[in-house]
N, C-alpha and C positions, 0 to 999 in steps of 0.2 A: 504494500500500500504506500500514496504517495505521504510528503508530510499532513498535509492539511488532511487525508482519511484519517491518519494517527492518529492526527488533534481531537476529533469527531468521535474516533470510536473511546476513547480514553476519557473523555466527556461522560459518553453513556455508560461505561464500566462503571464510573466509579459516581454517579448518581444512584441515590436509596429510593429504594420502589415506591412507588405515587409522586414523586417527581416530573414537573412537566419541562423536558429538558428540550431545550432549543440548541442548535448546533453553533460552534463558536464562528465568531464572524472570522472568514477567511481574509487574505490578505489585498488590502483593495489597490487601484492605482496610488494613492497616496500614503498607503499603510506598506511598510516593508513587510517581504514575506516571512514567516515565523512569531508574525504578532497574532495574537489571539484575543477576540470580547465578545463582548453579547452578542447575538445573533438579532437584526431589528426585529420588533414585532409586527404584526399586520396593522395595517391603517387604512385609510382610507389614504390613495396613490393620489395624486396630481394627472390628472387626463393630459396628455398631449398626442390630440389627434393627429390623423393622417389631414397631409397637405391637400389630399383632395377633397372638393368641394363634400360638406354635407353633415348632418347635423352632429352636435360638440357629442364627444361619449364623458358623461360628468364623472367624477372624482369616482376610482375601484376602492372597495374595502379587498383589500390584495398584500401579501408580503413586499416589505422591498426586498433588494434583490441583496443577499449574502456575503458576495464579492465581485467585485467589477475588476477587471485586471484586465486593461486595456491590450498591452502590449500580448499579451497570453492570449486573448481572443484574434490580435492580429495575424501571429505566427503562426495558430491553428486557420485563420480562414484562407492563407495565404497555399496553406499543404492543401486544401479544400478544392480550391478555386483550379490547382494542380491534376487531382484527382477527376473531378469532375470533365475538364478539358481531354481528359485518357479514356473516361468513361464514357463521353460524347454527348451527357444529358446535358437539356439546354443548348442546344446547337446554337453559335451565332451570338451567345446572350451571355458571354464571359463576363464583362463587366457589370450586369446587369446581378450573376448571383456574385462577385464580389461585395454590391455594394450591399444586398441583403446581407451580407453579413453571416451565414448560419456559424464560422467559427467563434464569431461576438456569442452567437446563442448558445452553444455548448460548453461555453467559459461558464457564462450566467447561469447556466439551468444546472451545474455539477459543480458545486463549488468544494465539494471535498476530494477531489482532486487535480492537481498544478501539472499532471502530465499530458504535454500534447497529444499524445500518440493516441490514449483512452477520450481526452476530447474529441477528437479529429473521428473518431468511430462516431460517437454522437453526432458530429456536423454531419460526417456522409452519410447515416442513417436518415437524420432530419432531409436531406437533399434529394434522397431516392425518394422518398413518400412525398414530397412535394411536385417532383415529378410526375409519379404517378396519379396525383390530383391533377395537375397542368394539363398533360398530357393527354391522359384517357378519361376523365370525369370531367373536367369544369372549362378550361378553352379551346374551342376551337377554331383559334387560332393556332395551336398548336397541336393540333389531329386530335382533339377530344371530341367523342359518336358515339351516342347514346348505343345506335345499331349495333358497335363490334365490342360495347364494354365489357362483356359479359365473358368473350373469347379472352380480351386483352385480360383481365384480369386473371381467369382460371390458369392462361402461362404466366402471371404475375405469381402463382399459388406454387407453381412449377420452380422457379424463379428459386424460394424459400426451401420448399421440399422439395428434391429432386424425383421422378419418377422413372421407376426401372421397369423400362421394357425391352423383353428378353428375344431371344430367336435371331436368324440370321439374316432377317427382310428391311434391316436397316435402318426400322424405325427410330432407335435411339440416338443414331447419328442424325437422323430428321429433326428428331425434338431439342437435338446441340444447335443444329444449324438456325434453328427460329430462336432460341435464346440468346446465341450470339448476335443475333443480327437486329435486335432490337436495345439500344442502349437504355430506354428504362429499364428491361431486363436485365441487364449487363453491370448494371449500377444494382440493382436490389440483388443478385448476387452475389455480389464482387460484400456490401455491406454484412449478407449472413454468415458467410468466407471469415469475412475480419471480427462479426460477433464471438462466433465459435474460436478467435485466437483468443479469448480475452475469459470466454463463460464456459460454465460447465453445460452439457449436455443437457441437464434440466434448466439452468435456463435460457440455452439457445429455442430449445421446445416452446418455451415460454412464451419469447418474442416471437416464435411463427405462428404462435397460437393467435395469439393478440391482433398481430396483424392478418392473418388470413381472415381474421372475424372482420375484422374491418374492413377487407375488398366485398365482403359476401355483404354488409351496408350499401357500401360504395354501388353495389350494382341493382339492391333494390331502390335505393335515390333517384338513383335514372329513372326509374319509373314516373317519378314526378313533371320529370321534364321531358316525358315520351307522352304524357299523359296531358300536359300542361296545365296540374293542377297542384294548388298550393296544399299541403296537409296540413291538420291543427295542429295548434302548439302542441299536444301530450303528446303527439305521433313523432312530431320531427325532435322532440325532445329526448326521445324513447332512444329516435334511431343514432343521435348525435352524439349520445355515449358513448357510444361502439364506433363510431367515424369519429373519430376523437383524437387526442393527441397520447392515447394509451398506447401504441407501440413502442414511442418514445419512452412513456415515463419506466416501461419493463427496463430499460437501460438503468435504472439508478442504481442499483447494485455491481451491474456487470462494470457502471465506467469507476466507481466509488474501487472496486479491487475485493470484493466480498461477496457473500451470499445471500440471499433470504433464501431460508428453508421454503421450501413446495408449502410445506405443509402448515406454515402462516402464511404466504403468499396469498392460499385459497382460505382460508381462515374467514369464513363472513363477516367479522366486523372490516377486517386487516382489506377484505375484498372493496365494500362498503366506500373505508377512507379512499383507496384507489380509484372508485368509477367519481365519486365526491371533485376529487382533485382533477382527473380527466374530462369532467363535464365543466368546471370549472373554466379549464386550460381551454377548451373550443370554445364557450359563450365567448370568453375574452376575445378569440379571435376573430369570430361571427362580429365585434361589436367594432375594432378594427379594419374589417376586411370588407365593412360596407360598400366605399365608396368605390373599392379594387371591383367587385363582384356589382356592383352595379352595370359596371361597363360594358357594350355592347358584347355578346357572344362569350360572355366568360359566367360559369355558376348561375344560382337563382335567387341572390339573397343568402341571407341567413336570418338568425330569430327575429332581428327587427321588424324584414319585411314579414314573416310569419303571424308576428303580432301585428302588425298591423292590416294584414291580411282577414285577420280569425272577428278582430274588436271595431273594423274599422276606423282604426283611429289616425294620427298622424303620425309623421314618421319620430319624429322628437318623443311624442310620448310613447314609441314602441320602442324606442333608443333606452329613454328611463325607466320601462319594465325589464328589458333584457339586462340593464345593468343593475337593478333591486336583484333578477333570480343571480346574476351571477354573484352578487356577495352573499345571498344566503346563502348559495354552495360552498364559498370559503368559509362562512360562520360554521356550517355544517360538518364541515370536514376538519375544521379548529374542534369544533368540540370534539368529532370523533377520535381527533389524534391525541386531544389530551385524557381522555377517556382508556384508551388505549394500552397509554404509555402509566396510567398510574391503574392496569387492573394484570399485566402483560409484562414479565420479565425478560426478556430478551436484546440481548446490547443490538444483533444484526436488526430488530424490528423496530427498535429505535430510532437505530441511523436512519433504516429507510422513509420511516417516518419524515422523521428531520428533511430527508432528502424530496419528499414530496412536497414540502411546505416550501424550500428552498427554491425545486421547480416551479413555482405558482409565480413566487416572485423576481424569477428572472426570466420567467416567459412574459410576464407585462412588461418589462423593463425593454425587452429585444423587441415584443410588438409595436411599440410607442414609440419605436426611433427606428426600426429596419426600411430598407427602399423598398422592400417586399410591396410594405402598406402607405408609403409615404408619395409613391408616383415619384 
């Protein structure tokens, strides 16, 4: 483990049970690395919308973010922007994902640990799945068709799990040749490849679990926009959990250098705080990614236009309920995790704990300032 995992886990050791333990604040741009303090608590965040036109998203009840280490997120987006160019996703748009930044996001969102290498996993995971939204779900502009999503994704399922087909008819070299020749494919396995250098067996399982749930969403969604009809809120709210930023957040342990046992992983509360923190993580972005998804030919909205769809009301006040559920979620998942942590001895369920609360607050931090959302 790197320093800052140490720091973290030596925290939770040595904290006496019903202790609500926050993880020590890592080392920022203006804090040398090896200082250690409080970890901030949640507040209510300073909104700074995207630059494009449309209505203000008001103040989050959200973590701040842990550590900011500028130079660290530079180094890692710089190996990113490298990878990606070899990988081929994003054709034409180099500087385009430099300036999104996903190296900045996997500084922010894993603050326990200072290694590039376990970051740089995180960026290129975050880039394949972005991809895979770009690409085959939401522009097309960039060959997203409702008609072949269905194909494109079950070789996306491929992609993760390999399938063995046997006999001498060639077929296997068929199914090489369509994976290689598709660089979102190319890219989502090149990332399971570099999972599996880093996680044990159970939790590479883990991550494909998570994510293959998420393409089999991803491809009822289309339905919406095959159908051209808007679902109620319970419905897209149901389906948004699982389209969510949950592939991701399976990472916290793998980049952190530890474990969570299977067997609190699946643990229903342990489950609970996760889909909490995952639903969380996408309202945020839904509330972001308005003005991006507005734009001709690209997605359908997100909860805003939902709400405002189901209530008819205006878009400002579908802005200000989407931003009430999102911090009930954090409310909700604060108490679960303090609930948790003082019924629940476990130093690895702690951290991950910790590390979900840490994720919340440097996914707004990277939303509020990437080119992603900013135009």
């Amino acid at each position: 483990m790197g320093t800052s995992a140490a720091r973290i886990a030596a925290t939770v050791v040595a904290a006496p049970e019903g202790t609500h333990v926050t993880p020590p604040r890592t080392p920022t741009a203006s804090s040398p690395r090896g200082h250690a303090g409080p970890a901030p608590a949640s507040r209510p965040a300073a909104s700074r919308s995207a630059s494009r036109p449309g209505p203000v998203i008001p103040a989050l009840h959200c973590p701040e973010p842990v550590r900011v280490d500028e130079g660290l997120g530079a180094e890692v987006n710089e190996r990113l922007v490298a990878w990606v160019e070899r990988v081929g996703i994003f054709p034409g748009r180099l500087d385009f994902v430099r300036r999104c930044d996903y190296g900045r996001y996997a500084m922010l969102i894993h603050p326990d640990t200072d290694d590039p290498d376990r970051l740089l996993l995180a960026a290129q995971c975050m880039a394949a799945l972005f991809a895979v939204d770009d690409c085959y779900c939401d522009d097309e502009r960039t060959g997203s068709d409702t008609a072949v999503l269905g194909n494109r994704l079950t070789l996306a399922q491929t992609a993760l799990d390999p399938a063995y087909l046997v006999g001498p008819w060639g077929y296997q070299d068929q199914l090489g040749e369509a994976l290689r020749g598709d660089p979102v494919l190319v890219g989502l396995r090149s990332c399971i490849d570099r999972v599996a250098g880093f996680a044990t067996p159970a939790q590479v399982n883990r991550v494909r679990h998570e994510t293959v749930a998420m393409f089999a969403v991803m491809n009822g969604e289309a339905g919406w926009r095959t159908t051209r009809t808007t679902p109620p809120v319970w419905e897209y709210l149901a389906s948004r959990q699982v389209n969510s930023f949950l592939p991701c957040l399976t990472l916290i342990d793998v980049i952190g250098g530890y474990e969570l046992p299977a067997s609190l992983y699946a643990h229903p509360p342990v489950r609970r705080a996760t889909m909490l923190a995952a639903n969380a993580s996408i309202i945020l972005n839904d509330l972001y990614s308005m003005a991006k998804e507005s734009e001709p030919a690209i997605g359908d909205g997100g909860l805003p236009d939902v709400i405002a769809a189901e209530r008819g009301c205006s878009m400002e006040e579908a802005v200000d309920l989407s931003a009430a559920y999102h911090d009930e979620l954090v409310r909700d998942f604060e108490s679960a995790q303090r609930q948790l942590m003082a019924t629940v001895f476990s130093p690895e369920l702690w951290r991950y704990l910790c590390g979900l609360h840490a994720w919340l607050g440097g996914n707004h931090e990277w939303h509020a300032t990437s080119a992603r959302y900013k135009g």
